[in-house]
N, C-alpha and C positions, 0 to 999 in steps of 0.2 A: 450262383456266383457270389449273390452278396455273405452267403453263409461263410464264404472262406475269407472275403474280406475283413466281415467281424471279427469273426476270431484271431487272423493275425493282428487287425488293430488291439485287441483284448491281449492278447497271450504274449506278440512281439514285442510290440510297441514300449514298453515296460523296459526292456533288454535294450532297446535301441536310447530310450530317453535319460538311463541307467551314464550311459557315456556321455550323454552331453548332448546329444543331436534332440530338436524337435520334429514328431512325425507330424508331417504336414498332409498326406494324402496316403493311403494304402489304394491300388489298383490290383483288381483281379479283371485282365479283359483280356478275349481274341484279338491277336496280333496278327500279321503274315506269316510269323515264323511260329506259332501256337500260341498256346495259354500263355500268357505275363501277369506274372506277378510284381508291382512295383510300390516300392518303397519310395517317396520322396520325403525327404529330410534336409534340415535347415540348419543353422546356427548363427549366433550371435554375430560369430564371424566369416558369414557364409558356407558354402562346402565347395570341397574340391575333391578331385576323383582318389587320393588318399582317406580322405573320410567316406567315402562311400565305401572305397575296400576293405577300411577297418568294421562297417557296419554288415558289409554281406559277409564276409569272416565270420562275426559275434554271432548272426543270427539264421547261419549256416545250417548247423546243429541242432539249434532249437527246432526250427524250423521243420527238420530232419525227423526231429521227433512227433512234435507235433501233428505232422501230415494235415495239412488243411484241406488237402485237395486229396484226400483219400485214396492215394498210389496214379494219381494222374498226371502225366510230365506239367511238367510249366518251366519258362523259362525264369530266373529271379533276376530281377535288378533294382539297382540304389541309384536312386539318382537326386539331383536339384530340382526342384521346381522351377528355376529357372528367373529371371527378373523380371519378366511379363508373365509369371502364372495368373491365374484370373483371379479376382478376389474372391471366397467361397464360405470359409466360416468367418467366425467371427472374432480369433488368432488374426487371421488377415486383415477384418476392416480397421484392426486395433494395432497393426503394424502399420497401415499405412494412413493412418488420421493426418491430417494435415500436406498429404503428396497431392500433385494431379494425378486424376483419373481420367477416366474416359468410359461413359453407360450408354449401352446398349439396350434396346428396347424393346419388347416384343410385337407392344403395337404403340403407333403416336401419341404420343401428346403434343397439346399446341404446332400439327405439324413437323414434328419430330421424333425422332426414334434415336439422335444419339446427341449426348450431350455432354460436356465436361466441364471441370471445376476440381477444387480442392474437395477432398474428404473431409466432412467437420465433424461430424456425428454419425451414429446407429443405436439400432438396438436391436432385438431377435425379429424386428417385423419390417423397419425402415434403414434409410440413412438419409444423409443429405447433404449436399456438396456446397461451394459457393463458385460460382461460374462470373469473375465481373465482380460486382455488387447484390446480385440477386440468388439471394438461396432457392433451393431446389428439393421436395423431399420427393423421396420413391420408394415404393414399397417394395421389398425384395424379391417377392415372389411374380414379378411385372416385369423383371430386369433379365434379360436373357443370359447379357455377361457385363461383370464389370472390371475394368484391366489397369493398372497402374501406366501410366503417360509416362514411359522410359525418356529422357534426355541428356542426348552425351555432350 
């Protein structure tokens, strides 16, 4: 499975960034309905389900050609990540520097497993929030998930 994720990030991805959208996440995963293949895609100025039609269009064909999945059905879809996707690479901790969050933990610290603050910092090993007055580092690979603190 991850062999056909690489390669649509490798070979698609290009055709989809080509129009404007950033690929934020390529999925190859067992669904209910089968195999899904899913594209999530971002912009500047959001997406809405017009821009995802213009992108499964564009990359219909390619796609077509390409065979990643070597004549095995899958279903294809484009979708949003959504405004709560989880923060993941490092595109994400660098769109949301300075938002609330909210981390999740795998095991305690100081009697705790979740804690919130602002996004200040990262880099490929840490980040670190301000919760209050008191900063907070964590190691990324300690963090189970970390989620943008949506408020409407």
């Amino acid at each position: 499975m991850a062999k056909v994720k690489e390669l649509c990030e490798e070979k698609i991805s290009p055709i989809i960034e080509a129009l404007g959208y950033e690929v934020v996440e390529v999925e190859y995963s067992k669904k209910s309905d089968g195999m899904n293949l899913i594209f999530y895609i971002d912009s500047a100025d959001g997406v809405n389900i017009d821009d995802c039609e213009k992108v499964s269009k564009a990359i219909d064909e390619p796609l077509e050609q390409l065979n990643p999945t070597e004549d095995k059905p899958y279903i294809l879809s484009v979708s949003s990540p959504g405004i709560d996707r989880p923060i993941k690479t490092d595109r994400d901790f660098a769109r949301n520097i300075g938002k609330d969050v909210c981390v999740t933990l795998f095991a305690k610290i100081d009697g705790n497993k979740k804690f919130e603050g602002k996004l200040e910092k990262y880099d490929e090993k840490t980040f670190t929030i301000l919760g209050g007055d008191e900063e907070k580092t964590f190691e990324r690979e300690k963090v189970a998930h970390i989620m943008p603190i949506i408020k409407f």
